[in-house]
C-alpha positions as a Python dict, from the first residue, in 0.01 Angstrom:
ca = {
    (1, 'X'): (0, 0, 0),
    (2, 'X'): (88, -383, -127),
    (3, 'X'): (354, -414, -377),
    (4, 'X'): (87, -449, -680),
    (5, 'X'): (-133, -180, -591),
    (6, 'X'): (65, 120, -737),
    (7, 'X'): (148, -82, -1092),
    (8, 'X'): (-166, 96, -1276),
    (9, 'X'): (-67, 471, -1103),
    (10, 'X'): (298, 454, -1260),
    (11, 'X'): (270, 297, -1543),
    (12, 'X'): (545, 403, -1742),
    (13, 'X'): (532, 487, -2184),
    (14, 'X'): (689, 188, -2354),
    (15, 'X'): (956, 453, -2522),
    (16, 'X'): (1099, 538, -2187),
    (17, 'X'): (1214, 183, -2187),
    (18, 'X'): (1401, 172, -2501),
    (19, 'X'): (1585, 475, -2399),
    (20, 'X'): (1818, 561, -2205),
    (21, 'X'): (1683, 673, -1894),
    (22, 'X'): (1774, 951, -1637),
    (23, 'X'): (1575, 1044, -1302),
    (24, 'X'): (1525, 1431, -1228),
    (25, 'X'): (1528, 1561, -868),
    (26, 'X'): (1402, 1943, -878),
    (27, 'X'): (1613, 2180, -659),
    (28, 'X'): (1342, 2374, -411),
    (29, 'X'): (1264, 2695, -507),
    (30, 'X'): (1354, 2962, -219),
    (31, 'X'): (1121, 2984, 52),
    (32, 'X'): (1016, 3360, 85),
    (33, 'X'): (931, 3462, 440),
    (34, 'X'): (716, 3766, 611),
    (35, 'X'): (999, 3871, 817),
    (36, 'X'): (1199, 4211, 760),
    (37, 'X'): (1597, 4196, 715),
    (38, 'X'): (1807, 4437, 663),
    (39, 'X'): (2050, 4275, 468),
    (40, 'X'): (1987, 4198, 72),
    (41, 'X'): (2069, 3948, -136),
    (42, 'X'): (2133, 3851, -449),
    (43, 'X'): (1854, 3631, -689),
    (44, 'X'): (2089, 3283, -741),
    (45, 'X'): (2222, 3256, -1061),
    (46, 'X'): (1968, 3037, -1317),
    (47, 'X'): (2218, 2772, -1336),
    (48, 'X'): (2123, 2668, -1007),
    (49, 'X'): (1768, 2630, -1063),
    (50, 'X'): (1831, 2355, -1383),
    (51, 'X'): (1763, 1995, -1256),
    (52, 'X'): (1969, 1732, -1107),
    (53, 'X'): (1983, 1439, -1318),
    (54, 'X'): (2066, 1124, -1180),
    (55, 'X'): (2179, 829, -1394),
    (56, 'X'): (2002, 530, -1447),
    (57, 'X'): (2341, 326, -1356),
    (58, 'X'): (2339, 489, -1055),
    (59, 'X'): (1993, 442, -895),
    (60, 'X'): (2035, 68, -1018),
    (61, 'X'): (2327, 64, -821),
    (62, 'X'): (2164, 189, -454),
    (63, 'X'): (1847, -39, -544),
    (64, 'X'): (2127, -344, -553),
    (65, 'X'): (2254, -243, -200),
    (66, 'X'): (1889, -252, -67),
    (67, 'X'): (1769, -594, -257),
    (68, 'X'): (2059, -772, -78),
    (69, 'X'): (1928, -676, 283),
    (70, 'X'): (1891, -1032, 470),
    (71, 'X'): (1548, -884, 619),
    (72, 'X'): (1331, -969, 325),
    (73, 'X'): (1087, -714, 533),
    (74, 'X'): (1333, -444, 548),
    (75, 'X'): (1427, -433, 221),
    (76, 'X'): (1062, -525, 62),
    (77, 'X'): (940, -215, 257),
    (78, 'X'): (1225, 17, 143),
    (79, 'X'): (1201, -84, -196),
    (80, 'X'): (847, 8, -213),
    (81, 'X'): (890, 356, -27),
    (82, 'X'): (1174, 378, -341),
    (83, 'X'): (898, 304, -616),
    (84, 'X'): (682, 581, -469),
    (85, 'X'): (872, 874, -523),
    (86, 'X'): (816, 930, -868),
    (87, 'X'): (729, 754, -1188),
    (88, 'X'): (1106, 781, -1280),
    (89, 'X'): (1136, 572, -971),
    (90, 'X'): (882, 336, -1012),
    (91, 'X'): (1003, 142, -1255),
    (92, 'X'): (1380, 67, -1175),
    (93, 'X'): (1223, -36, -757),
    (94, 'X'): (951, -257, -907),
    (95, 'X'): (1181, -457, -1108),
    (96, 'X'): (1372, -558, -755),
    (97, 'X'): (1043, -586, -575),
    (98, 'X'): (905, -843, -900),
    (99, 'X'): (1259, -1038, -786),
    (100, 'X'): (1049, -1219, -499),
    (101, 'X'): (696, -1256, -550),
    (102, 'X'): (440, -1416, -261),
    (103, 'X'): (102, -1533, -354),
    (104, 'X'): (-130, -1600, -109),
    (105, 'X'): (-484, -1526, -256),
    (106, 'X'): (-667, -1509, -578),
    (107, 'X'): (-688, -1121, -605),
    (108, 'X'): (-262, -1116, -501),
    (109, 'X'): (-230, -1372, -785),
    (110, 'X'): (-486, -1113, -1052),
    (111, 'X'): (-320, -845, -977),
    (112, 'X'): (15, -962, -1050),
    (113, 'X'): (-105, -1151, -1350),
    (114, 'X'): (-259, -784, -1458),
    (115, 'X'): (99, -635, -1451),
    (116, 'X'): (310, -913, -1627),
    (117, 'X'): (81, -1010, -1863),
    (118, 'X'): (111, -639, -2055),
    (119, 'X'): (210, -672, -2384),
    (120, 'X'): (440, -365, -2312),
    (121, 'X'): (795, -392, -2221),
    (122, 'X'): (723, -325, -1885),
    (123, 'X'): (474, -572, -1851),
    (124, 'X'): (779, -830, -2015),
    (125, 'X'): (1031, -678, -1817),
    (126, 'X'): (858, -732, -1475),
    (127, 'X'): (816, -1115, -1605),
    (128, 'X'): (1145, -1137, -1645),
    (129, 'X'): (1278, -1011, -1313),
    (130, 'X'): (1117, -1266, -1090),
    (131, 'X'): (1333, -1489, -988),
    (132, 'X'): (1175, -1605, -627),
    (133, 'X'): (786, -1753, -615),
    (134, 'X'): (645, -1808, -279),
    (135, 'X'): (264, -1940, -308),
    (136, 'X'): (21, -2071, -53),
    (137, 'X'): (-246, -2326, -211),
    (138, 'X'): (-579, -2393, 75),
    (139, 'X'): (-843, -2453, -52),
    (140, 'X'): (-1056, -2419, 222),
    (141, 'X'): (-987, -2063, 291),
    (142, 'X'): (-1206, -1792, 104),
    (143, 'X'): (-1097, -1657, -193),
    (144, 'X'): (-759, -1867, -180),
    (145, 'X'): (-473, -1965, -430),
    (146, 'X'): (-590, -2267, -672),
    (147, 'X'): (-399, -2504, -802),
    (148, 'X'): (-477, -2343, -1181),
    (149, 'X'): (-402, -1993, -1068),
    (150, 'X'): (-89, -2115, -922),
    (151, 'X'): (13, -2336, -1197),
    (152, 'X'): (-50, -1950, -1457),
    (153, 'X'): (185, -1766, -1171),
    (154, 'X'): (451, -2012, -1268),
    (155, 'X'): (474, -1987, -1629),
    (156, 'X'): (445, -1664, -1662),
    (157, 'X'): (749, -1616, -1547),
    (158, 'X'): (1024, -1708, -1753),
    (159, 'X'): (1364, -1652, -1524),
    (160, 'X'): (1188, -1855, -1233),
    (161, 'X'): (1468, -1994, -1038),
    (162, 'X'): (1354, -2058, -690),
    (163, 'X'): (1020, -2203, -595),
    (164, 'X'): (817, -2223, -268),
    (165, 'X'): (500, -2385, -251),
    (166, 'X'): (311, -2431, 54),
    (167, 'X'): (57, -2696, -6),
    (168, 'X'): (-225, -2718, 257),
    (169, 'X'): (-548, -2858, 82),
    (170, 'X'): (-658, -2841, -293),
    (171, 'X'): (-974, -3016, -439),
    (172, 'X'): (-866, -3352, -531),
    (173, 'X'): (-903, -3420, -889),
    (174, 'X'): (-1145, -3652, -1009),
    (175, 'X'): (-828, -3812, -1228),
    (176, 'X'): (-464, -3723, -1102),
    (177, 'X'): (-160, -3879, -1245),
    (178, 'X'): (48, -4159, -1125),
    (179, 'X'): (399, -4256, -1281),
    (180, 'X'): (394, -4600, -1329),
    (181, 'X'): (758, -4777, -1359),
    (182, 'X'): (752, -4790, -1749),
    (183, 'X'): (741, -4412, -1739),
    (184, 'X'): (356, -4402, -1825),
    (185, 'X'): (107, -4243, -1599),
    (186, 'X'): (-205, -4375, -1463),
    (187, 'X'): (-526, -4214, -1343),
    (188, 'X'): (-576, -4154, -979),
    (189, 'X'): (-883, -4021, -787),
    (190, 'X'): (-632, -3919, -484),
    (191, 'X'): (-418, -3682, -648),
    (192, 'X'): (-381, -3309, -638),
    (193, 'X'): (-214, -3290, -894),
    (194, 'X'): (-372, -3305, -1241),
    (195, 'X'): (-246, -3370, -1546),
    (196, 'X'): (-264, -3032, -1680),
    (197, 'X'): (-65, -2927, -1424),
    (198, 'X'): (207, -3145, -1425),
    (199, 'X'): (247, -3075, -1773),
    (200, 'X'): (236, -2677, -1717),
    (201, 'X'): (511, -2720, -1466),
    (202, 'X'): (704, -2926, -1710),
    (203, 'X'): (700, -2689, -1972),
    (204, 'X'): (772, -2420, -1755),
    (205, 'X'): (1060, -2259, -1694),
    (206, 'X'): (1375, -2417, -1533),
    (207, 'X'): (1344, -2421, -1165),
    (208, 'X'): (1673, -2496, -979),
    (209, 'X'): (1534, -2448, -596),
    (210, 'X'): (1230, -2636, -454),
    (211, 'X'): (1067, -2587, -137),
    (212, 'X'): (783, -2796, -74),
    (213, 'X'): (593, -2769, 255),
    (214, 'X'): (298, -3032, 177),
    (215, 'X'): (2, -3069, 472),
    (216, 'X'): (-233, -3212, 225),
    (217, 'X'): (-355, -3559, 234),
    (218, 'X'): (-152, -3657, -77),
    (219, 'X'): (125, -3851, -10),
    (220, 'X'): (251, -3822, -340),
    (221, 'X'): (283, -3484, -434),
    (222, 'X'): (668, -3493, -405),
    (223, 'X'): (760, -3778, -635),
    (224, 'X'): (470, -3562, -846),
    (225, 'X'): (623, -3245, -856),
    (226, 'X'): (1006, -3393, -874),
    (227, 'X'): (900, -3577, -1207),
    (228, 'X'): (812, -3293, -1374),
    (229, 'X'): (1047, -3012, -1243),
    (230, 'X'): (1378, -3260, -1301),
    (231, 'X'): (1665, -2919, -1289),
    (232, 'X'): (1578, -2879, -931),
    (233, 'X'): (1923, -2896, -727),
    (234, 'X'): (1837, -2802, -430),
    (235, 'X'): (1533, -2927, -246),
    (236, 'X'): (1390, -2857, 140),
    (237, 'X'): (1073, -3050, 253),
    (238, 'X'): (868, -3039, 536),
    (239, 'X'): (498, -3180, 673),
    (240, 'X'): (381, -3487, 570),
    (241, 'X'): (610, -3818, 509),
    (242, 'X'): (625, -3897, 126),
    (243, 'X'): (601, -4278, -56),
    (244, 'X'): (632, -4396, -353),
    (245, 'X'): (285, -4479, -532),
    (246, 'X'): (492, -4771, -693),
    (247, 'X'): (772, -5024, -590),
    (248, 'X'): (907, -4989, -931),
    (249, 'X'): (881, -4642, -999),
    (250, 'X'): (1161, -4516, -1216),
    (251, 'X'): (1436, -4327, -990),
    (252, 'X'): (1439, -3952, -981),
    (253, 'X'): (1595, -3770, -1228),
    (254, 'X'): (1674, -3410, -999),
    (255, 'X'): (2121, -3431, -904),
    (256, 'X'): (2018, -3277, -574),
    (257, 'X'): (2347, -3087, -439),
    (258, 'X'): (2132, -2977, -137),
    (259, 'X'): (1838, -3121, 52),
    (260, 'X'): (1675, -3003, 367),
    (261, 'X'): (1405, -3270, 553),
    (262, 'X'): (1134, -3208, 805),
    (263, 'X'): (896, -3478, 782),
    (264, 'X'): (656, -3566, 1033),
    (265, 'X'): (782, -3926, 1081),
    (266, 'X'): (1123, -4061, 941),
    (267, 'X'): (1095, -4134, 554),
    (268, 'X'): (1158, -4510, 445),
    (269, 'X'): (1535, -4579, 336),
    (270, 'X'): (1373, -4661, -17),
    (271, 'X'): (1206, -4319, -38),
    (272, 'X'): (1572, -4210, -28),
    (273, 'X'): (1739, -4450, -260),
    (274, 'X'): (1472, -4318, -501),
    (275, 'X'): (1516, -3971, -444),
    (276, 'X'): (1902, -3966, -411),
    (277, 'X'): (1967, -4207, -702),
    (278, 'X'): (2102, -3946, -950),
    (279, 'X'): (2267, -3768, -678),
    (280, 'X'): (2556, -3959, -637),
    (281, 'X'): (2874, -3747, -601),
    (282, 'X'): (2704, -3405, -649),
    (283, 'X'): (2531, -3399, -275),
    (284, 'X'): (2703, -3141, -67),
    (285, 'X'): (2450, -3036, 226),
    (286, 'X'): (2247, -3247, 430),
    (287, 'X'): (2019, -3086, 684),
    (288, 'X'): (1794, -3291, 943),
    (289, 'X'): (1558, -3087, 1144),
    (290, 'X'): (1419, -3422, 1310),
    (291, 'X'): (1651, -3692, 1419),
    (292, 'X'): (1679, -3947, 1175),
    (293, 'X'): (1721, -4306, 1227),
    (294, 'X'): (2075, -4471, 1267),
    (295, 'X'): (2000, -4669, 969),
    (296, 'X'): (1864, -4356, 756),
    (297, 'X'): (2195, -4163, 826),
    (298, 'X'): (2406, -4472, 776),
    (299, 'X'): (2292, -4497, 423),
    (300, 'X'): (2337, -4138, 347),
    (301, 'X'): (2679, -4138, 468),
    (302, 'X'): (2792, -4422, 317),
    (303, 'X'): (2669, -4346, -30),
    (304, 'X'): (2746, -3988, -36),
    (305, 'X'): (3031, -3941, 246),
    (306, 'X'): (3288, -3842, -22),
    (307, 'X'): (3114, -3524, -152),
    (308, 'X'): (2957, -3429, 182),
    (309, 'X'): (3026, -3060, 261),
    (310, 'X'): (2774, -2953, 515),
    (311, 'X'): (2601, -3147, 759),
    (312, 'X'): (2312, -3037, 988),
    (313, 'X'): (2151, -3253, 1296),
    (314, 'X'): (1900, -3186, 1566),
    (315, 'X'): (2131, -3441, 1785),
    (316, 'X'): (2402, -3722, 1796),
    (317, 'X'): (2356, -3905, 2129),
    (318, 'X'): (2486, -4209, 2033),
    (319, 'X'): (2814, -4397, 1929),
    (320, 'X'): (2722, -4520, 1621),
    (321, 'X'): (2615, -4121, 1553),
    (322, 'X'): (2947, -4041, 1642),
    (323, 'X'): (3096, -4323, 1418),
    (324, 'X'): (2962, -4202, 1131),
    (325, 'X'): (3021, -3863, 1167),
    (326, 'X'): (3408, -3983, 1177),
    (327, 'X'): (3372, -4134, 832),
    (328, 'X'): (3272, -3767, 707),
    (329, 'X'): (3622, -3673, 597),
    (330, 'X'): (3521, -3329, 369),
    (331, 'X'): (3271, -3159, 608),
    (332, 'X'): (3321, -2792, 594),
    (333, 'X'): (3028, -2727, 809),
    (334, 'X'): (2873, -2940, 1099),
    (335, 'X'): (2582, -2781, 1320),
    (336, 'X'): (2422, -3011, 1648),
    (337, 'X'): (2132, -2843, 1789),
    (338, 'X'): (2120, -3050, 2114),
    (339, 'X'): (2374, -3031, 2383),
    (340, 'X'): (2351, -3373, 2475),
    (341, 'X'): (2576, -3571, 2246),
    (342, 'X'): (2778, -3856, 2257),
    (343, 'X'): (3108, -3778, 2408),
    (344, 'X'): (3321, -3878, 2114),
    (345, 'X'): (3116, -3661, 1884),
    (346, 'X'): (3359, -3343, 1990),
    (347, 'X'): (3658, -3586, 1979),
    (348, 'X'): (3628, -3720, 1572),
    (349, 'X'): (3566, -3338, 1407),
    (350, 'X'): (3742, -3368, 1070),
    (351, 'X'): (4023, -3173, 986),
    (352, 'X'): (3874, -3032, 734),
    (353, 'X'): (3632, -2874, 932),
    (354, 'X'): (3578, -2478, 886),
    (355, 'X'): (3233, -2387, 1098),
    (356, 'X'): (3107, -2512, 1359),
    (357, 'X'): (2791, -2432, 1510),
    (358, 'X'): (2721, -2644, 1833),
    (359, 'X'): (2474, -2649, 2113),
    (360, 'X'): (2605, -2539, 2498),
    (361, 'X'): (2461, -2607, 2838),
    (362, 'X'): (2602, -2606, 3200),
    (363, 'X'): (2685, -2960, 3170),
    (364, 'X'): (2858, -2925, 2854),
    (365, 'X'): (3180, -3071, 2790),
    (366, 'X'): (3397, -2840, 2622),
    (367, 'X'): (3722, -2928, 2668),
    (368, 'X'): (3778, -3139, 2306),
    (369, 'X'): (3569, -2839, 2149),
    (370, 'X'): (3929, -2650, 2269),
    (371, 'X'): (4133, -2890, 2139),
    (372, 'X'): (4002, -2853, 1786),
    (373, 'X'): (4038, -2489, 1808),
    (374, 'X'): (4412, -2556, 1937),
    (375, 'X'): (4509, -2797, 1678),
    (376, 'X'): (4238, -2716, 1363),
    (377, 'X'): (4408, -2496, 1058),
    (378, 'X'): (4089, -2499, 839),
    (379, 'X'): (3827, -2396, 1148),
    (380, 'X'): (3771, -2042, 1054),
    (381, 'X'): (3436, -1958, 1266),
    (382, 'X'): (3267, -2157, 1601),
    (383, 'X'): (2882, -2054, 1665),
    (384, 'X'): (2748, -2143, 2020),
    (385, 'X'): (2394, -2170, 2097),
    (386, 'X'): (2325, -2124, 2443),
    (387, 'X'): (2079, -2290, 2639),
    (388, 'X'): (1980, -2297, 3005),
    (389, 'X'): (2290, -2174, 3203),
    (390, 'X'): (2520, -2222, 2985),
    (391, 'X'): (2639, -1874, 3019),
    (392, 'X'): (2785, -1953, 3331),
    (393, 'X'): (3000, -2296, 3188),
    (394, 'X'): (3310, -2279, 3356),
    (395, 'X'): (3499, -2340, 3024),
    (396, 'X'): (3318, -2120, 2800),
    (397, 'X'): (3604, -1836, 2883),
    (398, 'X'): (3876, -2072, 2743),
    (399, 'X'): (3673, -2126, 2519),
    (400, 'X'): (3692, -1744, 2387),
    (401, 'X'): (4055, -1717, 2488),
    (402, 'X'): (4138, -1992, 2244),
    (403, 'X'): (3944, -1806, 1962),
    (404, 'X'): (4128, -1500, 1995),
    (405, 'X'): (4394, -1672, 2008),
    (406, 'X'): (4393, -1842, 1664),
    (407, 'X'): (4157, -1580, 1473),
    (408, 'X'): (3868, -1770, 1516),
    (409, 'X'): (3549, -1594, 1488),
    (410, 'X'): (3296, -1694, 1785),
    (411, 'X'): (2960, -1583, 1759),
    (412, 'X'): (2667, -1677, 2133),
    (413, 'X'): (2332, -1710, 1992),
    (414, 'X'): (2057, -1765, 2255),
    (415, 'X'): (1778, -1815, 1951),
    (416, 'X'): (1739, -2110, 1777),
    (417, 'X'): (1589, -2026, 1496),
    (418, 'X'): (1844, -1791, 1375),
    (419, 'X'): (2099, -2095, 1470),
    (420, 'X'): (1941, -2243, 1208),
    (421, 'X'): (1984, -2067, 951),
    (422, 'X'): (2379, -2097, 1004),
    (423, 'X'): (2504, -2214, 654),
    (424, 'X'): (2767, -2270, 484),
    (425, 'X'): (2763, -2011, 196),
    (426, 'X'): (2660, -2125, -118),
    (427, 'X'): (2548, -2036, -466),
    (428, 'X'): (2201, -2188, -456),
    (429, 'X'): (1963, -2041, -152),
    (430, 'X'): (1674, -2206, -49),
    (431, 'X'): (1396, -1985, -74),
}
């Protein structure tokens, strides 16, 4: 049964919200069987029969335990098992389960409408409680998401913090919007975007985390969306390569503390400056999932080297890589997916360092990793992903030995994608 399916079949009376609330469990009644006994016994005393009540407080609390599960799955599937048991149930699990919401289709995106938009409190309070939006927009694929429907999902939800939107074709409009460098907007027949939503999402609530995986053919979604949502802090991007519709287009407004990039090709260095302008001293964590140019990163690190907390690259093979990593004096976190890096990569870690998440093969060299461990008073964890044979590097013991030596925690990961999600931890989570 989805998540929205059960909303009509426990509907709860508004006046058991504005109460205070306590779920019953009934003790079983005894089970009488055919069998003969010679023994008798005495009918339990009524007190035992009276129900168990359980406090509101205290369901809440269990709920909490289960909402913080790191398998969204887990925890999504729990919580609705939870919200079956009984209508005194319901309630309390749906609010967690309305905390994350996923939209991939217009009946997904009616049903949930259905529930939120009730004038009752519940229908307000299960508005309220999402926090996390995740919807898929293709409009090629029957019955999908819109761009409208979409655009209704958002502002109906007041608390909205974190967004994910998953962009692979929409209708273009027969006028989008482009903002021109005096702030006005022009019409467009290339856009996605129209002006109605733009200004939806503008009015909308405040959305602090952006994902935005874009595989449509409009280049200028981004700078579209990053106009009108200018809170956003923390921003991951992926398919394809954004530009700016103008040379003078007016700098972005968003103080991004954290961006994440996955473009198909390298973005220009002025796509950059223009995103990153109001960023300055505020950026903290910097992920690459595709090697960037040596002029990309040498821009980044020289305009935001001083505040840079957490640093994330697919490789470093060269010196000038290695140079600039040097210059990185308050990294907290550094993570290199590819074994092969330049040999004074392992030989400049800052000080200042506390996890370290690197990539191991046979060939390896490991022995400055050891002397970072030896001499390092900040490094606090060291994650190693494993590739082919490197379980038999002849220095990966040491390796251990100096670990348990100083307290370090070591973690051997042989899967890449949960090496990736190695982060330093932070307030703000990309959804």
């Amino acid at each position: 049964m989805g998540i929205f399916a059960f909303l009509d079949y426990f509907r709860l009376p508004a006046q058991l919200l504005c109460q205070r609330v306590y779920y019953t469990d009934t003790v079983p009644q005894d089970i009488h069987h055919e069998a003969q006994s010679s023994c008798t016994h005495a009918p339990a005393p009524r007190d035992t029969q009276r129900s168990l009540h359980v406090p509101l407080e205290v369901v809440i609390h269990v709920l909490s335990y289960i909402d913080e599960d790191e398998d969204d799955g887990a925890s999504k599937e729990t919580l609705t098992s939870c919200a079956l048991v009984s209508k005194h149930w319901s309630f309390a699990a749906q609010e967690y389960l309305f905390r994350r919401v996923t939209l991939r289709s217009a009946s997904a995106f009616d049903s949930f409408a259905a529930a939120v938009r009730d004038a009752s409190p519940r229908g307000r309070a299960l508005a309220s409680a999402v926090k996390r939006m995740h919807c898929i927009v293709d409009d090629k694929q029957p019955h999908s998401l819109s761009l409208s429907k979409f655009t209704q999902a958002v502002t109906l939800c007041p608390n909205l913090q974190s967004l994910h939107l998953a962009l692979f074709s929409a209708p273009l409009a027969s006028e989008g919007t482009v903002v021109t460098g005096n702030g006005n907007c022009s019409s467009s027949p290339t856009l996605a975007f129209t002006d109605d939503v733009l200004s939806a999402l503008r009015n909308g609530p405040r959305i602090s985390t952006l994902r935005f995986d874009n595989w449509s053919d409009d280049e200028t979604a981004l700078v579209q969306l990053l106009h009108n949502l200018p809170s956003v802090t923390a921003l991951a991007v992926s398919g394809k390569t954004p530009s700016l519709p103008s040379p003078s287009l007016e700098s972005s407004s968003c103080a991004l503390q954290e961006i994440r990039l996955n473009f198909q090709t390298t973005p220009s260095t002025e796509f950059l400056v223009w995103l990153l302008h109001n960023s300055k001293g505020v950026l903290r964590s910097l992920e690459f999932q595709r090697e960037p140019s040596i002029t990309l990163l040498e821009h980044l690190v020289t305009e935001h080297c001083d505040t840079l907390e957490s640093l994330a690259l697919p490789a470093c093979a060269s010196q000038e890589g290695a140079a600039l990593l040097e210059r990185c004096t308050r990294l907290r976190e550094l993570r290199l997916e590819n074994a092969w890096v330049a040999p004074g990569v392992r030989r400049v870690l800052p000080s200042s360092l506390e996890r370290l998440a690197i990539a191991v093969d046979k060939e390896t060299p490991l022995q400055p990793v050891i002397q970072a461990i030896k001499r390092s008073e900040a490094l606090s964890s060291i994650t190693l992903q494993v590739w082919a044979e490197g379980e038999r590097h002849p220095q990966l013991a040491a390796v251990k030995v100096a670990c348990a030596a100083r307290g370090i925690q070591l973690k051997v990961m042989r899967d890449i994608h949960v090496f990736r999600t190695i982060k330093v931890p932070r307030s703000i989570r990309i959804y």
